[in-house]
Backbone as a printed PyTorch tensor [residue, N CA C, xyz], in Angstrom:
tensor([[[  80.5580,  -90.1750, -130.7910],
         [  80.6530,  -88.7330, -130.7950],
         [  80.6650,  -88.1930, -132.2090]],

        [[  80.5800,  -86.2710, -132.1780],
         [  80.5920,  -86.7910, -133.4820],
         [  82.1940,  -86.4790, -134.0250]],

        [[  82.0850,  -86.4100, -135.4860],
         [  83.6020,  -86.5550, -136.3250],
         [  84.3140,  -85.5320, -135.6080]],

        [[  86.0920,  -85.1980, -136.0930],
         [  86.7490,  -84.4400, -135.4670],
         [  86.5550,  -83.0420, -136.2730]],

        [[  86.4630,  -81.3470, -135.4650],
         [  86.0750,  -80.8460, -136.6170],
         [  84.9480,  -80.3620, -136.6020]],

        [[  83.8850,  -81.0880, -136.3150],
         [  82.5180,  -80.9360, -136.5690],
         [  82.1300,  -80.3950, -135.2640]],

        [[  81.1310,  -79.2530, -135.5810],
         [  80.4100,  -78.6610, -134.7030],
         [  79.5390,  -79.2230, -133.8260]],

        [[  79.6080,  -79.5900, -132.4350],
         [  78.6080,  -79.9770, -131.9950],
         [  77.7400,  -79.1290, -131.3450]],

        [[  76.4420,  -79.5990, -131.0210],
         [  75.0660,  -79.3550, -130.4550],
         [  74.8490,  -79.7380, -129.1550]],

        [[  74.6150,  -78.3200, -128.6910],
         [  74.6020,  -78.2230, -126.9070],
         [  73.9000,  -79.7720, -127.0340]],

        [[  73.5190,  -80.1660, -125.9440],
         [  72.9690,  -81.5320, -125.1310],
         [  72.0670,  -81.5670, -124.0390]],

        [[  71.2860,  -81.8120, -124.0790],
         [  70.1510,  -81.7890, -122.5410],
         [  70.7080,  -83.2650, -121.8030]],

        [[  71.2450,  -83.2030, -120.7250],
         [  70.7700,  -83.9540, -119.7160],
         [  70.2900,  -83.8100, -118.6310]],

        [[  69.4580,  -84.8500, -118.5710],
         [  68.7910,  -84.6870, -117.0680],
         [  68.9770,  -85.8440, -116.2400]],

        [[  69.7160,  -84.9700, -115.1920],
         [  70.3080,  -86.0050, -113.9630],
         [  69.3140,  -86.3960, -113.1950]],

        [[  69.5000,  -86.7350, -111.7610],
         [  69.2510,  -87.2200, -110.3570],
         [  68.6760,  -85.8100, -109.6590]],

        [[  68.5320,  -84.4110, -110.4650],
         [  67.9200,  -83.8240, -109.8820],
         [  67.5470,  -82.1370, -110.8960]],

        [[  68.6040,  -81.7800, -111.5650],
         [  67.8480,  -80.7700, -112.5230],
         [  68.4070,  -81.3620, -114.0290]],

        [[  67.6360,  -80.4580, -114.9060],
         [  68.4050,  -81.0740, -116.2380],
         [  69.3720,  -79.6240, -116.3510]],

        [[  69.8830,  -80.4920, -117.4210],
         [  71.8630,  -79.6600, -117.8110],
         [  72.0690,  -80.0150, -119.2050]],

        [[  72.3220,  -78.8290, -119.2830],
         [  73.0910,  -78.5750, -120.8610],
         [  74.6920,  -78.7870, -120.6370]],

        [[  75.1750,  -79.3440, -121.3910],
         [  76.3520,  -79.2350, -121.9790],
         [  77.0500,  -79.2140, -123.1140]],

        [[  77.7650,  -78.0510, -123.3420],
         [  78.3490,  -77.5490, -124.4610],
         [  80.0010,  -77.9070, -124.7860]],

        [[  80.6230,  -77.8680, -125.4690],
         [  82.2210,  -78.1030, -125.8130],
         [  82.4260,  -77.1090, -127.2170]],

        [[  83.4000,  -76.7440, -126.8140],
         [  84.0850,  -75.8070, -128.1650],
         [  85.8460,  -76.3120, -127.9380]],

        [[  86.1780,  -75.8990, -129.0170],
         [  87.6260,  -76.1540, -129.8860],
         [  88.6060,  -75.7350, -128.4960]],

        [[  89.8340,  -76.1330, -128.3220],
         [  90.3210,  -75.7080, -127.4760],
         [  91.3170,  -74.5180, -127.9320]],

        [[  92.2560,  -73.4520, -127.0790],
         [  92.6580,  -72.8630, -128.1260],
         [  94.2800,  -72.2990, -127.2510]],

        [[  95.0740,  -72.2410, -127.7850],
         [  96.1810,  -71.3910, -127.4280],
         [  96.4010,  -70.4170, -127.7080]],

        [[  96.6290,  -69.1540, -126.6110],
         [  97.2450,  -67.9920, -127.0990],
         [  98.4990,  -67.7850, -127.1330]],

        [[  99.2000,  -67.5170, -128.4160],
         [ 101.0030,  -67.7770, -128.8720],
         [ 101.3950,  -66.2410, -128.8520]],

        [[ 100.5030,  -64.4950, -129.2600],
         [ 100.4510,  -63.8700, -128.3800],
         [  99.7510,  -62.7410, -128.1130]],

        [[  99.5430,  -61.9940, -127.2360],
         [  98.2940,  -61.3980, -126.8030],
         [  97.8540,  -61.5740, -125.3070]],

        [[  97.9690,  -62.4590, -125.0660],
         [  97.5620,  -63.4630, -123.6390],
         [  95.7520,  -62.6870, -123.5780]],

        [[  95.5630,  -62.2880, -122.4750],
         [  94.2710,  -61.9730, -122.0530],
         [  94.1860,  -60.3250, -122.5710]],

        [[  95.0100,  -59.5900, -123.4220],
         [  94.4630,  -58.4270, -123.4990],
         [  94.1600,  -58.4500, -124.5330]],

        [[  93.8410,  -59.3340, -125.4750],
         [  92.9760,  -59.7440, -126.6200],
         [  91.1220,  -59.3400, -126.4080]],

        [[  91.0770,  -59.4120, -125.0030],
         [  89.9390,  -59.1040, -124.3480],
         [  88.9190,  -57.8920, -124.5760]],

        [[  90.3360,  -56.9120, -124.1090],
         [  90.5870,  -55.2040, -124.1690],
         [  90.4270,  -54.8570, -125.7290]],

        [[  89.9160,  -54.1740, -126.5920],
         [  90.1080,  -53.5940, -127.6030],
         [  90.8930,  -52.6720, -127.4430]],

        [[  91.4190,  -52.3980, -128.6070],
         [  92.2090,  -52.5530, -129.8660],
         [  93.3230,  -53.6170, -129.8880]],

        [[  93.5930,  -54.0870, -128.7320],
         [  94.2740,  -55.1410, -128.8660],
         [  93.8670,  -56.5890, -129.6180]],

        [[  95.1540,  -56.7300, -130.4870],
         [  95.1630,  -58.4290, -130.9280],
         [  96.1520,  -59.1250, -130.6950]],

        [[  95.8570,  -60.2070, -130.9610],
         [  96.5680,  -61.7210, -130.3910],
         [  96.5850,  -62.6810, -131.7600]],

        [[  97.6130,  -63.3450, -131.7880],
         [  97.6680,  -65.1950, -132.1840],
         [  97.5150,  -66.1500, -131.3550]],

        [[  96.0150,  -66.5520, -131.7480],
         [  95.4810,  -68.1940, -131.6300],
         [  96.2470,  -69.3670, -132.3510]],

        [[  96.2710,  -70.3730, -131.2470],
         [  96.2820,  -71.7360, -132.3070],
         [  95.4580,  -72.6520, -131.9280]],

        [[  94.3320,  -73.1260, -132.9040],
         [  93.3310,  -74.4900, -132.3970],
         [  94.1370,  -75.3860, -132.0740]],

        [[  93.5000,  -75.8840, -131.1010],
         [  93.9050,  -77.4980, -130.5720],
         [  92.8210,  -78.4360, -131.0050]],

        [[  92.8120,  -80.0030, -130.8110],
         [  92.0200,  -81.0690, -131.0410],
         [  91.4560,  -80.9370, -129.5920]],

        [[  91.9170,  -80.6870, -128.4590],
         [  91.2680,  -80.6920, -127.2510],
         [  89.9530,  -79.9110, -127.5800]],

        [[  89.2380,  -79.6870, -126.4040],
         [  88.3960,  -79.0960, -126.2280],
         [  87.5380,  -79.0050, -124.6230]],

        [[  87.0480,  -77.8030, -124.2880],
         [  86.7800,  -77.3200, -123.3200],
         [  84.7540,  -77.3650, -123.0540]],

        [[  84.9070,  -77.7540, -122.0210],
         [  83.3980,  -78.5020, -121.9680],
         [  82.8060,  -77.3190, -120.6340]],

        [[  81.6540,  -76.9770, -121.0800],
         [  80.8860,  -76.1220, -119.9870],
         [  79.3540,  -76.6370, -119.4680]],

        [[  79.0790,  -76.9310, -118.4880],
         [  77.6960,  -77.5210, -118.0540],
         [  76.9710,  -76.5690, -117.3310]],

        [[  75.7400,  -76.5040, -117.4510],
         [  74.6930,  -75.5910, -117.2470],
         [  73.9340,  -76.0950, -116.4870]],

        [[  73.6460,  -76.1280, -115.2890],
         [  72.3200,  -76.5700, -114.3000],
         [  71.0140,  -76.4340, -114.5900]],

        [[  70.1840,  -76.3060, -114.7840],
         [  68.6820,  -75.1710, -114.7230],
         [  68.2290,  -75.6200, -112.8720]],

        [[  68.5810,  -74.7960, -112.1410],
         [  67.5270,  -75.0300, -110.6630],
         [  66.7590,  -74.2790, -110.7780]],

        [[  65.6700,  -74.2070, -109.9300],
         [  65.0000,  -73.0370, -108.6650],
         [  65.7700,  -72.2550, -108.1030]],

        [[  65.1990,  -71.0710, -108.5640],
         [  66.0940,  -69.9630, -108.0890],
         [  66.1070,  -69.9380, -105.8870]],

        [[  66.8680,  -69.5870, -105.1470],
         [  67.1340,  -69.4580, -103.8000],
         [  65.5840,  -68.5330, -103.4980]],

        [[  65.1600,  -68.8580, -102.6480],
         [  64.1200,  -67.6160, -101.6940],
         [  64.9590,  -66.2620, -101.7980]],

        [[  66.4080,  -65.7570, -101.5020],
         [  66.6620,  -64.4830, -101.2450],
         [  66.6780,  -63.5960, -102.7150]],

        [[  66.5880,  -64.5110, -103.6740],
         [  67.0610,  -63.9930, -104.9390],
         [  65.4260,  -63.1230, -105.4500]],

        [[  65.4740,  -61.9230, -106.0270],
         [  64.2670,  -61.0880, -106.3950],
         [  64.0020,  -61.7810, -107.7100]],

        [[  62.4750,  -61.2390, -108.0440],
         [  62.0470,  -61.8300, -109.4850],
         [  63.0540,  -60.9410, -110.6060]],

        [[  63.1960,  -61.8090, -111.6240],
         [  64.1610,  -61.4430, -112.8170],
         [  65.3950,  -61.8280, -112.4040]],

        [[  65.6330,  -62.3260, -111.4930],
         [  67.3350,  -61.8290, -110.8650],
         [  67.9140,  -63.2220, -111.1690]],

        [[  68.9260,  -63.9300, -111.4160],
         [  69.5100,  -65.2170, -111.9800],
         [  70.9980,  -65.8330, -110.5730]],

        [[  70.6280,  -67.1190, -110.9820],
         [  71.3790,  -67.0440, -109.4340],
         [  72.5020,  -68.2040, -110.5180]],

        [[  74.2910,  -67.7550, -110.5520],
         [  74.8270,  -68.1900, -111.0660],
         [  75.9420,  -68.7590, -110.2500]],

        [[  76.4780,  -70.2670, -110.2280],
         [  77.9270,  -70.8010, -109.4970],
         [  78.8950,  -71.2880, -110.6840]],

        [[  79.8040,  -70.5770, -110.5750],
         [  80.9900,  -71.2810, -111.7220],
         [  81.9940,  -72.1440, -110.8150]],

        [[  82.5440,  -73.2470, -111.3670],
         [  82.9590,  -74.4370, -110.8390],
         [  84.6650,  -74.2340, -111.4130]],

        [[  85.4370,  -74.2740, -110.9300],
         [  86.7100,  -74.0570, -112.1050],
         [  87.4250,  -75.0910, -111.4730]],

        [[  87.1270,  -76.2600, -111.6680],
         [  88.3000,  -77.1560, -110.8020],
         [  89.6420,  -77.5680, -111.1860]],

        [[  89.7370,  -76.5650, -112.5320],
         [  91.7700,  -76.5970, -112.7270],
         [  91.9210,  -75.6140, -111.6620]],

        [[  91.5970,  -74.3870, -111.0190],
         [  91.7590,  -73.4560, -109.9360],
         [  91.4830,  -73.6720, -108.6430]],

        [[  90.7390,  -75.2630, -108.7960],
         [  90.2360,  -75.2390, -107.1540],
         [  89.0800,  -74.4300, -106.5780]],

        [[  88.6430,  -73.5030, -107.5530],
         [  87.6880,  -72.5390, -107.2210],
         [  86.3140,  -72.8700, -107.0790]],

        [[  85.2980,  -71.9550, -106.5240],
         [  83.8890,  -71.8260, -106.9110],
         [  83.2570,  -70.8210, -106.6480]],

        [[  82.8440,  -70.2600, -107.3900],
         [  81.9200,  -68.7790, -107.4060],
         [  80.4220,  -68.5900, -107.4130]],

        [[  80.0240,  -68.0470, -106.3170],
         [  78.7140,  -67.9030, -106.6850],
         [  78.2360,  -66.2430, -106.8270]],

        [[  77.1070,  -65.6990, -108.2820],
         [  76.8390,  -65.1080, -108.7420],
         [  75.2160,  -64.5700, -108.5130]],

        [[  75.0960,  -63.5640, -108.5460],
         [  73.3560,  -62.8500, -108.4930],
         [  73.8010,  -62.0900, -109.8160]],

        [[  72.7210,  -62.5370, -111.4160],
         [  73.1000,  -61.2220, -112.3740],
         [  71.7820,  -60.2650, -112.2040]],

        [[  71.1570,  -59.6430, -112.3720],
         [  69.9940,  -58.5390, -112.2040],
         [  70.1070,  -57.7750, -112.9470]],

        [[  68.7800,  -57.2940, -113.8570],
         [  68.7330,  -56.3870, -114.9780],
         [  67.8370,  -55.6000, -114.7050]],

        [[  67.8850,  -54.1160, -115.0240],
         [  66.4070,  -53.5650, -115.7150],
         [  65.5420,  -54.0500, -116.7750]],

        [[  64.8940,  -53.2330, -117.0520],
         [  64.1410,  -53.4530, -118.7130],
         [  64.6830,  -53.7930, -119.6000]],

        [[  64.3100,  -54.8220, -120.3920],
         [  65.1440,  -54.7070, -121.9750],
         [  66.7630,  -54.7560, -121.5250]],

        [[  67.0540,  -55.5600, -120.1480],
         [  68.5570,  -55.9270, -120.6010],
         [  69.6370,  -54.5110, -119.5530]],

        [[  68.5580,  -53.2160, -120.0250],
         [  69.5160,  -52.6160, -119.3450],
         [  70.0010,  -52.6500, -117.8290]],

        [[  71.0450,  -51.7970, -117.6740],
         [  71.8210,  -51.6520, -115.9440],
         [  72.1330,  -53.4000, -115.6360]],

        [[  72.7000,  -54.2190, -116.5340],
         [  72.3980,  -55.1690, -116.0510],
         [  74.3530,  -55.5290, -114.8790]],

        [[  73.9330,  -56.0500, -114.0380],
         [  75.4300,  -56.1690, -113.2380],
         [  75.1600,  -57.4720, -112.3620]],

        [[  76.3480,  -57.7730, -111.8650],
         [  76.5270,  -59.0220, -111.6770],
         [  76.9290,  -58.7800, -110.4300]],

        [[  77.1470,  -59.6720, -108.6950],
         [  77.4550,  -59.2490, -107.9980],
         [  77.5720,  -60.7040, -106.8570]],

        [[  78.7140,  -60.5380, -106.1180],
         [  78.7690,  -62.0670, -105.7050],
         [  77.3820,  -62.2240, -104.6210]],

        [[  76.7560,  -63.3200, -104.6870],
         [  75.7560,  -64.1020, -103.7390],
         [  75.9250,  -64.2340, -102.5470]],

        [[  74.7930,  -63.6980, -101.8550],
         [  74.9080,  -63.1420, -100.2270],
         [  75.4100,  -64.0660,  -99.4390]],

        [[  76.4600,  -64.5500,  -98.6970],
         [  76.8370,  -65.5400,  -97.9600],
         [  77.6420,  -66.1650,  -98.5460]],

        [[  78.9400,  -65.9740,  -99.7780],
         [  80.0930,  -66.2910,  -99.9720],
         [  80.9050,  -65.7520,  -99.5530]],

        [[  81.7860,  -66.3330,  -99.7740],
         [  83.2340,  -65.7790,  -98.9580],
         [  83.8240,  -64.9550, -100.0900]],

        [[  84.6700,  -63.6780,  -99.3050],
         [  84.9520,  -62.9210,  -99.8410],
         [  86.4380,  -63.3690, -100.9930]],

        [[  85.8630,  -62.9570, -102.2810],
         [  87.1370,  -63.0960, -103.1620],
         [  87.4680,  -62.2120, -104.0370]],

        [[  88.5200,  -62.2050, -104.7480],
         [  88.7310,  -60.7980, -105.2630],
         [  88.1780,  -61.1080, -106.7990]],

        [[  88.0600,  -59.9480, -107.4420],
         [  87.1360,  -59.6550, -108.6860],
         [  87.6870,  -61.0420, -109.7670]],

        [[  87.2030,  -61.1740, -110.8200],
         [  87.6670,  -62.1460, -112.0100],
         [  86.7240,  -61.8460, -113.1510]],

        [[  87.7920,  -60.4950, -113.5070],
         [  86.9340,  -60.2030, -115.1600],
         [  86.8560,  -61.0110, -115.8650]],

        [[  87.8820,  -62.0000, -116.1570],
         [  87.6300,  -63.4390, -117.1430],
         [  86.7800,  -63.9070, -116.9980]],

        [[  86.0300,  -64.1160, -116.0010],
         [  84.7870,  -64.8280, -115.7000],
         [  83.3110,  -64.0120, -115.4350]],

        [[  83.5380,  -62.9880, -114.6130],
         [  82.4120,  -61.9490, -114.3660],
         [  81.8390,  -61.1980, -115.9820]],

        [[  83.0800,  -60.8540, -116.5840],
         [  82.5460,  -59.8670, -117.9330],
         [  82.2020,  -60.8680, -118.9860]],

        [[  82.2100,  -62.0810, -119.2260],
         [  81.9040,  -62.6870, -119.9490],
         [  80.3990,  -63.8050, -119.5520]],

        [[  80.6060,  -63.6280, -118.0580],
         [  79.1750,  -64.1430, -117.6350],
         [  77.6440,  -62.8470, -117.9220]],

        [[  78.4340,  -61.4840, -117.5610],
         [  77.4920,  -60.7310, -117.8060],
         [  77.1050,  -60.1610, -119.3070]],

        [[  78.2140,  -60.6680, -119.9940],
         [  77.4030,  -60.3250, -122.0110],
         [  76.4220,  -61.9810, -121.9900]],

        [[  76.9560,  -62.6800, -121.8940],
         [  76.4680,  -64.0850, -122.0060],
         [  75.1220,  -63.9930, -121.8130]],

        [[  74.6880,  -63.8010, -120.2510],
         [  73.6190,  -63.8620, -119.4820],
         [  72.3470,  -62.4430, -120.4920]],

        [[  73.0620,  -61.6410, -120.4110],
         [  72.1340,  -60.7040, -121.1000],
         [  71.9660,  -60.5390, -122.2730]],

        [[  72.6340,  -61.4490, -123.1420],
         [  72.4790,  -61.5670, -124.5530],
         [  71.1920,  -62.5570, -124.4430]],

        [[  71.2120,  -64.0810, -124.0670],
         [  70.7230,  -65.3210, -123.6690],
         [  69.3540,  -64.5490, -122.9630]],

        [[  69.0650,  -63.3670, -122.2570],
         [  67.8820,  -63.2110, -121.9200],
         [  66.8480,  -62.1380, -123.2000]],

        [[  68.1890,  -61.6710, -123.5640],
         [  67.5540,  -60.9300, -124.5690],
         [  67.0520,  -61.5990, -125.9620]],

        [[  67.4290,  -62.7770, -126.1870],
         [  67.3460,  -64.2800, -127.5220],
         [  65.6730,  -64.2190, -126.7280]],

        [[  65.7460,  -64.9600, -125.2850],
         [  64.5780,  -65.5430, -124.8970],
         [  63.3130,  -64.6120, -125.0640]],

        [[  63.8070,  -62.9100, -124.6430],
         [  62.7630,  -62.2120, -124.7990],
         [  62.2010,  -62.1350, -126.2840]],

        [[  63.2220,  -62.1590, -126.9230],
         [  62.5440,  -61.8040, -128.5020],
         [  61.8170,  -63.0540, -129.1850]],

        [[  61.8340,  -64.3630, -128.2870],
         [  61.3960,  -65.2430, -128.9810],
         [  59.9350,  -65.6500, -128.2030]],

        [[  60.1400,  -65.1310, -127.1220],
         [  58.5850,  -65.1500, -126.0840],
         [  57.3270,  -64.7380, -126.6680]],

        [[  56.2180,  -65.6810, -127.0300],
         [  55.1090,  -64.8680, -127.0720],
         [  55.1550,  -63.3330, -126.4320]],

        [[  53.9230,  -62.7680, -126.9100],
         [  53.4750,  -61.4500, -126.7400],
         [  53.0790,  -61.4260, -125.3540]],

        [[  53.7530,  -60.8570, -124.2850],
         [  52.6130,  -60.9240, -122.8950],
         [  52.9390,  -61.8260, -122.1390]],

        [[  53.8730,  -62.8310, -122.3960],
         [  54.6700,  -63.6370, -121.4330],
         [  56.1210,  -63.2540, -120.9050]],

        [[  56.6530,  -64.0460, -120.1120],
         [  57.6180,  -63.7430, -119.7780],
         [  58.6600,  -64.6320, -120.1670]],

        [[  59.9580,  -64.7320, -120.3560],
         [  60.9450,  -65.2930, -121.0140],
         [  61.3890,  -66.5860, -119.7700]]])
């Protein structure tokens, strides 16, 4: 792996059926602030840890019900036991973009920790791809 410290570089693997990125960043404690560090004007104290928190990325085929442009997202949280599945959908250029749970999950209640940070993520990441797309293609 590499040294402690050192930045690493997402990763392609490809499994038994799509390939996957996986990423890790620093782990971190909030001492205080908790989650309204989130909210502006609010601040908080961090402390790095040596741990670190690992996120994996699928690439599939999008579902038949899902429209063109539209991104079909499942977050896995198995310290919560959870799993979420996501539809994000944009206009033009990024705008109106919203996120909304996937037709045929079970009903759960909202999770800005996860929803508002999937929807800057997702529309930043489409907006990188658009600006780097040839002229006349699609991202």
């Amino acid at each position: 792996g590499a040294p402690r410290g050192s930045p690493r570089s997402p990763q392609l693997f490809v499994g038994p059926s799509y390939p996957m990125v996986v990423v890790s960043a620093p782990g971190k404690v909030l001492l205080a602030g908790g989650y309204l560090i989130l909210d502006r004007p609010h601040t908080g104290t961090v402390l790095a840890l040596d741990a670190r928190f690992f996120s994996a990325v699928e690439m599939r085929p999008p579902a038949a019900a899902t429209l063109p442009g539209e991104v079909e997202v499942s977050v896995a949280s198995p310290q919560f036991g959870e799993l979420r599945h996501y539809v994000y959908s944009s206009g033009p250029a990024g705008g109106d973009a919203s996120l909304r749970p996937a037709a045929g999950t079970a009903a759960q209640p909202p999770n800005r920790y996860v929803e508002v940070p999937l929807l800057y993520a997702i529309t930043a990441a489409r907006a990188l791809a658009a600006a780097a797309a040839p002229a006349g293609s699609e991202p």
